[in-house]
DRENKE-692135 format. One record per residue: x, y, z of N, C-alpha, C, O in turn; residue in one letter; residue number from 0. Coordinates in nm, 3 decimals, always signed. Layout:
<sites>
     n_c1     n_c2     n_c3    ca_c1    ca_c2    ca_c3     c_c1     c_c2     c_c3     o_c1     o_c2     o_c3  type  seq
        X        Y        Z        X        Y        Z        X        Y        Z        X        Y        Z     a  NUM
...
</sites>
This chain:
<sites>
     n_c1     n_c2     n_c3    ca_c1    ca_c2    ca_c3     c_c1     c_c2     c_c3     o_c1     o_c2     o_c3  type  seq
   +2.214   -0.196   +1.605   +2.143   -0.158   +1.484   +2.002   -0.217   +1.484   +1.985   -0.336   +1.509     x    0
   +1.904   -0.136   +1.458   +1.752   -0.149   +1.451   +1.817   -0.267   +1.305   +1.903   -0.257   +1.217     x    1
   +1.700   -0.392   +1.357   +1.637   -0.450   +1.249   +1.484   -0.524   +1.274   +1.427   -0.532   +1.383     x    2
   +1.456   -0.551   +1.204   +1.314   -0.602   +1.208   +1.157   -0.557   +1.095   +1.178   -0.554   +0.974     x    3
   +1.047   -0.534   +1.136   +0.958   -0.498   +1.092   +0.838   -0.352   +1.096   +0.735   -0.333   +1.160     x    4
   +0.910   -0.275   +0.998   +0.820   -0.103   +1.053   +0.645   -0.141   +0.978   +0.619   -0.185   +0.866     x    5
   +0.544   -0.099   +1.100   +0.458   -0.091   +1.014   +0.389   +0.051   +1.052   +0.367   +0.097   +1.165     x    6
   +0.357   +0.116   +0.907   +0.341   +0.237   +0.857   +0.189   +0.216   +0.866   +0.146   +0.111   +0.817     x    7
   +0.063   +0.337   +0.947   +0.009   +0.373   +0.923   -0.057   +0.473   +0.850   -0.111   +0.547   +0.932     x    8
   -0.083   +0.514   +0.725   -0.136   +0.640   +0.630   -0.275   +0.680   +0.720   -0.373   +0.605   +0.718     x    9
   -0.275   +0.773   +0.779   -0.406   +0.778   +0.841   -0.478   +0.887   +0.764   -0.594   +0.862   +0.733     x   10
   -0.421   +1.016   +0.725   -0.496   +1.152   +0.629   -0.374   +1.248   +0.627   -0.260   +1.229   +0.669     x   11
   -0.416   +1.334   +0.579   -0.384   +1.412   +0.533   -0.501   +1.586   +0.544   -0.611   +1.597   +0.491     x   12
   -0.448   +1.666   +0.604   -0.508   +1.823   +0.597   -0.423   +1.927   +0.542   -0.301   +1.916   +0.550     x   13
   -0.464   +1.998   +0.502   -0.436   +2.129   +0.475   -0.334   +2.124   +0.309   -0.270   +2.212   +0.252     x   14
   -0.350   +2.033   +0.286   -0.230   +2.060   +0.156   -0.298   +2.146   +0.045   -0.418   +2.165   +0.025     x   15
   -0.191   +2.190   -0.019   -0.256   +2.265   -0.148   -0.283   +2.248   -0.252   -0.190   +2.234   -0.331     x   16
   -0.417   +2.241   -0.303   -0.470   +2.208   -0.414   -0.385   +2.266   -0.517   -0.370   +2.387   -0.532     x   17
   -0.305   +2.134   -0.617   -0.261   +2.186   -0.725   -0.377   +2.178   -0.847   -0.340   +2.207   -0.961     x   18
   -0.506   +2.142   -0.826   -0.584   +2.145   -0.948   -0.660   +2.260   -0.941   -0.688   +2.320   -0.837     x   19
   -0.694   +2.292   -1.055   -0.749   +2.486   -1.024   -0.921   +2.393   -1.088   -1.022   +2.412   -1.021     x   20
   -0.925   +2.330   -1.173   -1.068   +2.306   -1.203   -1.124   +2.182   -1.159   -1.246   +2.178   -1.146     x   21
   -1.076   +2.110   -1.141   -1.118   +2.036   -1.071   -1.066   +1.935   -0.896   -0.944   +1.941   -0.878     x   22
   -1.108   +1.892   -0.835   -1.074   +1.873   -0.700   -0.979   +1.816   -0.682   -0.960   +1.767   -0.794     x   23
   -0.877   +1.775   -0.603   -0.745   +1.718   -0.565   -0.776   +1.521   -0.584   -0.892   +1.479   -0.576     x   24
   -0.693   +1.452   -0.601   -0.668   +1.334   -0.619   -0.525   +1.253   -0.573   -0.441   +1.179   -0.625     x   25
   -0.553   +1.316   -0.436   -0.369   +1.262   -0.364   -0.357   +1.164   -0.357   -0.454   +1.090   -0.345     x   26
   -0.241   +1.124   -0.360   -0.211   +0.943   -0.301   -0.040   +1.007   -0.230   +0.019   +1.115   -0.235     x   27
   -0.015   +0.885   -0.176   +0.122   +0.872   -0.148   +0.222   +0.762   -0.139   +0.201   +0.647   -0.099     x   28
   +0.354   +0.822   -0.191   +0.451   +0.742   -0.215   +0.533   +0.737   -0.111   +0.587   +0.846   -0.090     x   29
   +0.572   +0.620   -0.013   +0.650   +0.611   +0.081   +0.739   +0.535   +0.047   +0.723   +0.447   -0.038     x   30
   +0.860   +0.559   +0.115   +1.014   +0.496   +0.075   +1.092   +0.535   +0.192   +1.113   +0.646   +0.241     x   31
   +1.153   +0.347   +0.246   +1.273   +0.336   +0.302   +1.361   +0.309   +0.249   +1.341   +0.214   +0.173     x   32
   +1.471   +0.353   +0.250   +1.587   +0.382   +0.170   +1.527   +0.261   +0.043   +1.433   +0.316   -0.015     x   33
   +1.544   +0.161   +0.002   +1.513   +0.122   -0.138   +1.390   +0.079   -0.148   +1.369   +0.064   -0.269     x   34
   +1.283   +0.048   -0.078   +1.172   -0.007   -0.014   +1.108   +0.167   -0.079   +1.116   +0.282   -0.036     x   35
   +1.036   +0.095   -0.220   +0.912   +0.207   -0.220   +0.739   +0.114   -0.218   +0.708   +0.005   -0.265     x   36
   +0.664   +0.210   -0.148   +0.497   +0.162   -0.137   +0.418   +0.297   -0.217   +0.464   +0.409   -0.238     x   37
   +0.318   +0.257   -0.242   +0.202   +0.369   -0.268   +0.074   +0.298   -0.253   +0.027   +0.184   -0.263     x   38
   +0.035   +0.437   -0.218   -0.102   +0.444   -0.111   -0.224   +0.430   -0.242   -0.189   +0.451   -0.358     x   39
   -0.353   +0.396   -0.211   -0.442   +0.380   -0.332   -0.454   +0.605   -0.346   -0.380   +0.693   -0.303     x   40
   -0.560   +0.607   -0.413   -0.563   +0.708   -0.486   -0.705   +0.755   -0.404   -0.804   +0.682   -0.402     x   41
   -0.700   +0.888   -0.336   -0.860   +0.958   -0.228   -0.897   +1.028   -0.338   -0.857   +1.143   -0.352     x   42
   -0.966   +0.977   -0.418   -1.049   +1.014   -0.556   -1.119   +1.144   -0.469   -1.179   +1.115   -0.366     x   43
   -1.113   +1.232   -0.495   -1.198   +1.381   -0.522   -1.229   +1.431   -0.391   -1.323   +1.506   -0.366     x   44
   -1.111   +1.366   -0.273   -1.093   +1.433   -0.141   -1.027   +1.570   -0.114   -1.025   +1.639   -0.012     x   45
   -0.973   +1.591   -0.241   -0.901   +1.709   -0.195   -0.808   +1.735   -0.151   -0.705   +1.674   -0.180     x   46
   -0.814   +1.848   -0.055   -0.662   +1.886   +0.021   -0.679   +1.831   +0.185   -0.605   +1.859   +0.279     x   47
   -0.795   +1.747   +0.187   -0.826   +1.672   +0.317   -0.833   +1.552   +0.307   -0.919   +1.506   +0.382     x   48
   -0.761   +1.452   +0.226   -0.788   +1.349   +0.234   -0.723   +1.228   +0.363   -0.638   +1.246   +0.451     x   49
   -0.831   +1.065   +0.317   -0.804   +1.014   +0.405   -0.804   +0.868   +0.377   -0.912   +0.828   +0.334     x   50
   -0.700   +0.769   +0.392   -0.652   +0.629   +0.381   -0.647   +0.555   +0.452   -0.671   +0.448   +0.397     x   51
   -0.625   +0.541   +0.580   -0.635   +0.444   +0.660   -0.616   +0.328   +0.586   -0.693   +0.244   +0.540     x   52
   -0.453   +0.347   +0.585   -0.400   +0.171   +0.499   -0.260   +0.171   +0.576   -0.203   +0.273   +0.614     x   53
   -0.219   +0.061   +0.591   -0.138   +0.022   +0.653   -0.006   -0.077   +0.555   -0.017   -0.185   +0.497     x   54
   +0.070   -0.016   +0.565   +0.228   -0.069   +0.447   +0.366   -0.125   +0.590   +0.421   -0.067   +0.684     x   55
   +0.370   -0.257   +0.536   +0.515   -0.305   +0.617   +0.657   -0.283   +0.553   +0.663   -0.270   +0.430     x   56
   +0.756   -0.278   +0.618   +0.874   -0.208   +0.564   +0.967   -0.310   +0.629   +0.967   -0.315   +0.752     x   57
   +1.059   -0.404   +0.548   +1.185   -0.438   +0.648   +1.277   -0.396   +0.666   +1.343   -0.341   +0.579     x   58
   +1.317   -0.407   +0.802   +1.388   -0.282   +0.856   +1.539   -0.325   +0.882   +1.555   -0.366   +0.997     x   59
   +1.687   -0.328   +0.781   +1.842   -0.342   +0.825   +1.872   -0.271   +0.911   +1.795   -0.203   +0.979     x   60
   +1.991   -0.276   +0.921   +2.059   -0.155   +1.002   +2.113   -0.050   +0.900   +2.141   -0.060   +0.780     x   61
   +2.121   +0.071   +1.000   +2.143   +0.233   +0.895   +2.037   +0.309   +0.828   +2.050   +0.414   +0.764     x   62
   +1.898   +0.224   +0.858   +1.764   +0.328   +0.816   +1.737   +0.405   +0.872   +1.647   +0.364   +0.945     x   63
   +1.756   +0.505   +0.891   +1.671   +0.637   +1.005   +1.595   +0.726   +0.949   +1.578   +0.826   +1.018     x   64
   +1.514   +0.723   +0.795   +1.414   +0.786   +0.826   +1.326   +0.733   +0.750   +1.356   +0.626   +0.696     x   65
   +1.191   +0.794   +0.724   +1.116   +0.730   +0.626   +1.050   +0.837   +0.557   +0.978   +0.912   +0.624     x   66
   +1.068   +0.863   +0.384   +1.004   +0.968   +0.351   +0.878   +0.950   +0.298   +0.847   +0.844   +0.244     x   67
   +0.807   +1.036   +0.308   +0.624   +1.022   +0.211   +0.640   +1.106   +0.166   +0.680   +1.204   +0.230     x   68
   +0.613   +1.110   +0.010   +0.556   +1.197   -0.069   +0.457   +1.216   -0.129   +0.406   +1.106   -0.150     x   69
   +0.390   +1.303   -0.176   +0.209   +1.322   -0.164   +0.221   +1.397   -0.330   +0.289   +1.493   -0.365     x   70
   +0.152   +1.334   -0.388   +0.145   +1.341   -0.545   -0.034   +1.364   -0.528   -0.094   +1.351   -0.421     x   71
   -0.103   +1.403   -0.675   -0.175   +1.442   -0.717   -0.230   +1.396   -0.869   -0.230   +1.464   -0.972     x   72
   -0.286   +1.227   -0.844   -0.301   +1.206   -1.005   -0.380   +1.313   -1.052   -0.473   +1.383   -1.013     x   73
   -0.302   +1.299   -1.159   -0.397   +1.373   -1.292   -0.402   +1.243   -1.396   -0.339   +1.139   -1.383     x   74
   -0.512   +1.284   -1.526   -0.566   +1.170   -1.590   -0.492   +1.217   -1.710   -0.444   +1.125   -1.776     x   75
   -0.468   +1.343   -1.758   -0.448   +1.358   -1.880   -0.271   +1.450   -1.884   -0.197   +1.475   -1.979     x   76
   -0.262   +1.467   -1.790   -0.058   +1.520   -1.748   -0.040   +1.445   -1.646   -0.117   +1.373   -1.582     x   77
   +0.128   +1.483   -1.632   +0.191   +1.412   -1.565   +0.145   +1.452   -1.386   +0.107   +1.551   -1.323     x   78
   +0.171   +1.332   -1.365   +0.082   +1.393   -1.153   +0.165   +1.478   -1.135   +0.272   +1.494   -1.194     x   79
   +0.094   +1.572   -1.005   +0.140   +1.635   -0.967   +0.242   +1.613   -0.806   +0.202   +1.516   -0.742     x   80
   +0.356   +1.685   -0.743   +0.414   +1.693   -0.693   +0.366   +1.762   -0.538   +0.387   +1.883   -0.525     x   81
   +0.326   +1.714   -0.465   +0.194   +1.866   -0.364   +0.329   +1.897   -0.246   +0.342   +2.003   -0.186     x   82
   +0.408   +1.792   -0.235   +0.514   +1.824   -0.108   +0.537   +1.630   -0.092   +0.495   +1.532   -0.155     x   83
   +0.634   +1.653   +0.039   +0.664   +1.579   +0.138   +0.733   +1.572   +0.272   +0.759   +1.679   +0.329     x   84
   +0.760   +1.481   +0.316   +0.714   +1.444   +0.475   +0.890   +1.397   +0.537   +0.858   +1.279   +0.549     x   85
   +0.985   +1.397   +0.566   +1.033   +1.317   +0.625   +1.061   +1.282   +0.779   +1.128   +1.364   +0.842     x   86
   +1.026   +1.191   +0.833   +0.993   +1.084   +0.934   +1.118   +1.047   +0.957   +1.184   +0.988   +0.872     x   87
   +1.179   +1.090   +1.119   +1.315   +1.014   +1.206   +1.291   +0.898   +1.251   +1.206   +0.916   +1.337     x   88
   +1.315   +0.780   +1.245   +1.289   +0.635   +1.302   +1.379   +0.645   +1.465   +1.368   +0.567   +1.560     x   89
   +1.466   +0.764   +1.456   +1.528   +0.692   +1.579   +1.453   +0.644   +1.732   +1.473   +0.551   +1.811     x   90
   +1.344   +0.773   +1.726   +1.265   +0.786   +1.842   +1.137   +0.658   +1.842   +1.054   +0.635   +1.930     x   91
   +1.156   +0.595   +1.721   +1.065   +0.499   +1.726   +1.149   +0.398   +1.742   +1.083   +0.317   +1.807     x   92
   +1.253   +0.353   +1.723   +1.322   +0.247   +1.794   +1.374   +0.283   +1.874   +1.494   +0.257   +1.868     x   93
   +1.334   +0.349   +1.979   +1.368   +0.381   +2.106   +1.231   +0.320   +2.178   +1.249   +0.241   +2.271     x   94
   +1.086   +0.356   +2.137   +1.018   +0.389   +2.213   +0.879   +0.236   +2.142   +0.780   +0.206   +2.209     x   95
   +0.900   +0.189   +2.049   +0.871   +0.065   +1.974   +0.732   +0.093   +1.917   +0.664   +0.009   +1.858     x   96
   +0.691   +0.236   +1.943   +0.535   +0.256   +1.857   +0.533   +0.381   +1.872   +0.599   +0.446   +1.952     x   97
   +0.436   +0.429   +1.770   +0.421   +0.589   +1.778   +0.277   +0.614   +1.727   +0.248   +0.604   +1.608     x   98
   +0.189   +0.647   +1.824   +0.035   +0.679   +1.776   +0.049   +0.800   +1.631   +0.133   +0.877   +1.586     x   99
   -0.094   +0.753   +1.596   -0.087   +0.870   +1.471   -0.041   +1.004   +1.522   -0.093   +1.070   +1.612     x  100
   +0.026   +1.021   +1.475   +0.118   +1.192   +1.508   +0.073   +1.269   +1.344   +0.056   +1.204   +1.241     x  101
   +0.062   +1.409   +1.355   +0.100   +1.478   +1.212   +0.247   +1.533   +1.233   +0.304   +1.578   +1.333     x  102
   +0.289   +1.511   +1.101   +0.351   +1.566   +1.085   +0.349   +1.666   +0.933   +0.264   +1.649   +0.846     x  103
   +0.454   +1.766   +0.921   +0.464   +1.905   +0.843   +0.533   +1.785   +0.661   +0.620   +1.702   +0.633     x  104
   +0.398   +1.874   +0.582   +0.456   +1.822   +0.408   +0.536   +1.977   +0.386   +0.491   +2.085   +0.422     x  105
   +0.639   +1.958   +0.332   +0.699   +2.071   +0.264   +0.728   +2.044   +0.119   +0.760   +1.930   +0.082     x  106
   +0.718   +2.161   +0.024   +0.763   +2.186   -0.103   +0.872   +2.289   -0.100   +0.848   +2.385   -0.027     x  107
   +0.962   +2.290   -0.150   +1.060   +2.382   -0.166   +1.046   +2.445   -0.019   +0.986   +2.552   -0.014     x  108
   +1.088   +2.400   +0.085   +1.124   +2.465   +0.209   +1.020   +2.565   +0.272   +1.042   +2.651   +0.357     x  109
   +0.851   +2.519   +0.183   +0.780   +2.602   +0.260   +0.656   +2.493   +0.297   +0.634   +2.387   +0.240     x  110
   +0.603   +2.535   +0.378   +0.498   +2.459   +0.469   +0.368   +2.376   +0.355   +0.340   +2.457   +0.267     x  111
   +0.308   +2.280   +0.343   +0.220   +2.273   +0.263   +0.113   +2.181   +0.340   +0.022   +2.151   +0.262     x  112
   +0.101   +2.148   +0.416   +0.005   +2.105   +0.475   +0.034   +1.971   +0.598   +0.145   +1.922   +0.619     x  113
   -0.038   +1.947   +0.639   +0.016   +1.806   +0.716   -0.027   +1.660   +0.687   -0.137   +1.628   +0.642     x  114
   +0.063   +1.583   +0.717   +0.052   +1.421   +0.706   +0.002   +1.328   +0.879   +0.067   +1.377   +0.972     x  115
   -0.065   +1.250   +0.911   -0.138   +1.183   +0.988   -0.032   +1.041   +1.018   -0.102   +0.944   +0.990     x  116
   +0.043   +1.014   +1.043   +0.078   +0.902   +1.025   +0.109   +0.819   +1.138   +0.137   +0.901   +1.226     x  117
   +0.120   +0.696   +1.189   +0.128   +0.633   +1.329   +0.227   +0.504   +1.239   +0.210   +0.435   +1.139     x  118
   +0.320   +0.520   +1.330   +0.454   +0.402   +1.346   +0.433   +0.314   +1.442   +0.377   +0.348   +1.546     x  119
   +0.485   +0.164   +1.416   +0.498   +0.032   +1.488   +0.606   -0.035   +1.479   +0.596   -0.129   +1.400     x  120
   +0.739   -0.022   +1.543   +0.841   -0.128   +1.489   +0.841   -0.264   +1.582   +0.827   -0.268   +1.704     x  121
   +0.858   -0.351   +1.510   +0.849   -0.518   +1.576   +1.005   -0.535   +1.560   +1.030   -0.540   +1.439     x  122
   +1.134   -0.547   +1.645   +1.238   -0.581   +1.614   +1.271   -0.712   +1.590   +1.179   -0.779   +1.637     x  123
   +1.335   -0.768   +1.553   +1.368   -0.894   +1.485   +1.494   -0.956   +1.612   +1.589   -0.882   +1.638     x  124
   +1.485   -1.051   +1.661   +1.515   -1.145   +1.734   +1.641   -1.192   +1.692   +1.627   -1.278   +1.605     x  125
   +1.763   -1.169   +1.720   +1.839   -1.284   +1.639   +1.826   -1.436   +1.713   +1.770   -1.466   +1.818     x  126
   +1.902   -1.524   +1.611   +1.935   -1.655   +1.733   +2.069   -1.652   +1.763   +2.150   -1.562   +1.738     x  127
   +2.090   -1.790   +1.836   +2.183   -1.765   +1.878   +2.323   -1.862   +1.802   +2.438   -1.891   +1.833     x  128
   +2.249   -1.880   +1.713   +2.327   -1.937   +1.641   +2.450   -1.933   +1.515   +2.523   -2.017   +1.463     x  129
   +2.424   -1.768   +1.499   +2.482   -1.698   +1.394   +2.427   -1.596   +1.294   +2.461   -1.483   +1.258     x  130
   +2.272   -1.728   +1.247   +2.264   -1.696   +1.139   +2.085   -1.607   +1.176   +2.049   -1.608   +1.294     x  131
   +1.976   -1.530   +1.055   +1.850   -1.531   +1.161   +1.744   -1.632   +1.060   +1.647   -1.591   +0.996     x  132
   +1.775   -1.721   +1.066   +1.657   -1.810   +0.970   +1.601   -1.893   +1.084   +1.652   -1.901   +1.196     x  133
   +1.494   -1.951   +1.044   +1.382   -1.968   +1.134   +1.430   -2.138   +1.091   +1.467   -2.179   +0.981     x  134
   +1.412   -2.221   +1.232   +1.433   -2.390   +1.179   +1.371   -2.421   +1.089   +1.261   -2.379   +1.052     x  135
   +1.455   -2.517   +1.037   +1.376   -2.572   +0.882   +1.312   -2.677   +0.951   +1.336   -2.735   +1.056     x  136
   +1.195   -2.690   +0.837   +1.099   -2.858   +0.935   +1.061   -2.921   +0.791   +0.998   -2.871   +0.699     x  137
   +1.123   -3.053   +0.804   +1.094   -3.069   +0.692   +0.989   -3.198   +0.690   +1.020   -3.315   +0.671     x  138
   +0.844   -3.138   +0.715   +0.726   -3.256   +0.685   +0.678   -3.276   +0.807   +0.582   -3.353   +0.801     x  139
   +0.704   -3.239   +0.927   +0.718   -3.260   +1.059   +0.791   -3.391   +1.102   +0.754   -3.463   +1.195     x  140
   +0.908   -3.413   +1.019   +1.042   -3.524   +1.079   +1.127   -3.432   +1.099   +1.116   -3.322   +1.046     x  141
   +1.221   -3.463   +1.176   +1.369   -3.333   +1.219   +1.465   -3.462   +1.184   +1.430   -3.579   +1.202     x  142
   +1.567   -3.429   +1.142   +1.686   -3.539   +1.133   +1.787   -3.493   +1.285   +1.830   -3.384   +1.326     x  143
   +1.796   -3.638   +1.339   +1.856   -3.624   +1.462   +2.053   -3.623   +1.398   +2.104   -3.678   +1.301     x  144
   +2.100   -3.553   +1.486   +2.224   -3.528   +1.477   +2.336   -3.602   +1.606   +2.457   -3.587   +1.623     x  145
   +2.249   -3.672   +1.671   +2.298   -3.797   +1.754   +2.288   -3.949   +1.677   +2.187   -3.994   +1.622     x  146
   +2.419   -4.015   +1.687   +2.408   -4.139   +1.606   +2.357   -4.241   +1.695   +2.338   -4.355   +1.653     x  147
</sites>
């Protein structure tokens, strides 16, 4: 079982569809591993091309295999809007331990809405060998010896 540390690149976003008719698009995005939610800041008046370049860490149990983004549309005076989303297989990234920015396909209701930019990094987590995975305690830089 994958465990350790995913880190999520937001790199842009093309082609999505403007849900504002008068004025210009205002996407952000909401990413979530299974209980693990992030959001992206807000590409004020980018449109259906916007672009973030922000980077979100995720810790990673065992039984996560995918990661979804969803791409909203503040509005100031209704509720945001909904533009699509993304979901992302982890398996091939813990196979392969990084994944350059790739696009991948946003869908709304099972039809195409534009694409997502995104580049994966997983750092797996080490166990010890001791049982447990906590890192030695140090307490002050004295260790208590366990020889009498």
């Amino acid at each position: 079982m994958a465990q350790g540390t995913l880190e999520v690149v937001l790199v842009s976003a093309k082609g999505l569809e403007d849900s504002d008719f008068l004025s210009g698009m205002d996407p952000y995005a909401i990413l979530t591993c299974r209980t693990q939610e992030k959001k992206s800041s807000v590409a004020s008046g980018q449109g259906s091309a916007p672009e973030w370049n922000e980077t979100f860490l995720f810790s990673i149990s065992g039984g996560v295999s995918e990661l979804k983004i969803k791409i909203m549309d503040s509005d100031s005076f209704t509720q945001d809007d909904f533009v699509g989303e993304a979901t992302i297989p982890l398996e091939p990234l813990f196979a392969e331990g990084s994944i350059p920015p790739t696009s991948y396909n946003v869908v709304k209701d099972q039809e195409f809405r534009g694409e997502i930019r995104v580049g994966l990094t997983f750092t797996e987590q080490r166990s010890s060998d001791r049982g447990f995975d906590a890192e030695e305690e140090s307490f002050g830089g004295w260790k208590q010896s366990c020889i009498d």
